[in-house]
C-alpha positions in Angstrom: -32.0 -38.8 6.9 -31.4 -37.8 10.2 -33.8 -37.6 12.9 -34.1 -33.7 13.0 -32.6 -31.8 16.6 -34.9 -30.2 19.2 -32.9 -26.6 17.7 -34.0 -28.1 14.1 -37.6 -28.5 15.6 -37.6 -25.4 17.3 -36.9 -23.8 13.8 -39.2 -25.8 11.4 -42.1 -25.1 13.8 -41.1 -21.7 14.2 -41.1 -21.3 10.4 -44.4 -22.7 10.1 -46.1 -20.4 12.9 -44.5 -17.2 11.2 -47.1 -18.8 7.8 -50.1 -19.6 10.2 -49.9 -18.3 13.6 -52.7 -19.9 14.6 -51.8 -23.5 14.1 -52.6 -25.5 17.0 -50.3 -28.2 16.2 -47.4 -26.4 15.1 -47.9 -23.9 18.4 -48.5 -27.3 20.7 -45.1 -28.9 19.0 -42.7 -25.9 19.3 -43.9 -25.8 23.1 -43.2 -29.9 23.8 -39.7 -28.7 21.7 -38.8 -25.8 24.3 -40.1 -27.9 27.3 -37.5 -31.2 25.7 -34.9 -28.0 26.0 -35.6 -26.9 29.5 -36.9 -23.9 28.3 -40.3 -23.9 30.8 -40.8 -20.1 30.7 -41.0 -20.3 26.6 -42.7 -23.8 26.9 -45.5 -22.1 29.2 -45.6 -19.5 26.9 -46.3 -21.4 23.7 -49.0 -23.9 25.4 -50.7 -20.3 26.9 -50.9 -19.2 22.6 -52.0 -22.4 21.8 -55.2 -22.1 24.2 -55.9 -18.5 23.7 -55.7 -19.3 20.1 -57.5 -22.9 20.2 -59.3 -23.6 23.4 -60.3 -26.9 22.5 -56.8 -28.1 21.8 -57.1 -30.2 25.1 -53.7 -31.5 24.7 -52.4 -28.0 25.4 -54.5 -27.8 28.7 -53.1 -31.2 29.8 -49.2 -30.6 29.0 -49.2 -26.9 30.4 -50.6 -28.4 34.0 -47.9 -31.3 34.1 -45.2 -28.6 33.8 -46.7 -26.5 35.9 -47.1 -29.0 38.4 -43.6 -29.9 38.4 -42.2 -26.1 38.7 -44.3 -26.3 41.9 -46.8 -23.8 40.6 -50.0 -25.8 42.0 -52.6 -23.2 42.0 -52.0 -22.3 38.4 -51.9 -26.0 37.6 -55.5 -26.7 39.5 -56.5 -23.4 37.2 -55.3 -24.8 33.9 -56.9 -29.1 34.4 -60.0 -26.9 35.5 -60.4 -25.2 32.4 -59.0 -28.5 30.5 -61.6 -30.2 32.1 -64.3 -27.4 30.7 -62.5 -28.0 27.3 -63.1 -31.8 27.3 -66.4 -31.4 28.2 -66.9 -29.1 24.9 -65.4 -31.6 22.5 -66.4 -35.1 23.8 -63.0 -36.1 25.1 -63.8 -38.3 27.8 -60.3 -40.0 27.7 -58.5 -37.1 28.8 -61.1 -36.0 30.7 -60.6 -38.6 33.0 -56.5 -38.3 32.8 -57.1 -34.7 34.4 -59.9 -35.0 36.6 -56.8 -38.0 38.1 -54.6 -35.5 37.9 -56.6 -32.8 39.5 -57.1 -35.0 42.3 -54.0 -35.7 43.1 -53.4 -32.0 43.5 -56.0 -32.2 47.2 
């Protein structure tokens, strides 16, 4: 079988969302699928949901700031690794703890 498209993504993921909205996974997938496309705005979008729905999906935190960092959108960046750092602190995840606090840095 063929490895499935980002379009083919975009729509299984969709698909699931529309059973459980809520699914952190599904929510964090689709928004790695739209940022594969280009599509930041919807990418943004989808890792916002995935936090407002899950805020201890640190994942979400970590992969919203990259992007943001790369549209140039510091400030929001530094907001998002600060409450990704909060989140890591609530679950134990020293690991990515450390990969943002890095990343934070970096930002001066």
């Amino acid at each position: 079988m063929p490895h499935p498209t980002v379009m083919d993504r975009v729509a299984i993921l969709s698909g699931i969302l529309e059973q459980n909205p809520k699914d952190a996974f599904a929510r964090y997938g689709l928004a790695m699928a739209y940022a594969a496309e280009g599509k930041i705005d919807e990418a943004l979008r989808e890792y916002a949901v995935t936090i407002e729905y899950n805020p201890e999906y640190v994942p979400a935190f970590q992969m919203s700031a990259q992007t943001l960092v790369r549209m140039g959108r510091v400030e929001e960046a530094r907001e998002r690794l600060q409450a990704g750092l909060a989140a890591c602190e609530r679950t134990g995840n020293a690991h990515a703890a450390s990969e943002m606090q890095e990343m934070l840095n970096g930002l001066g």
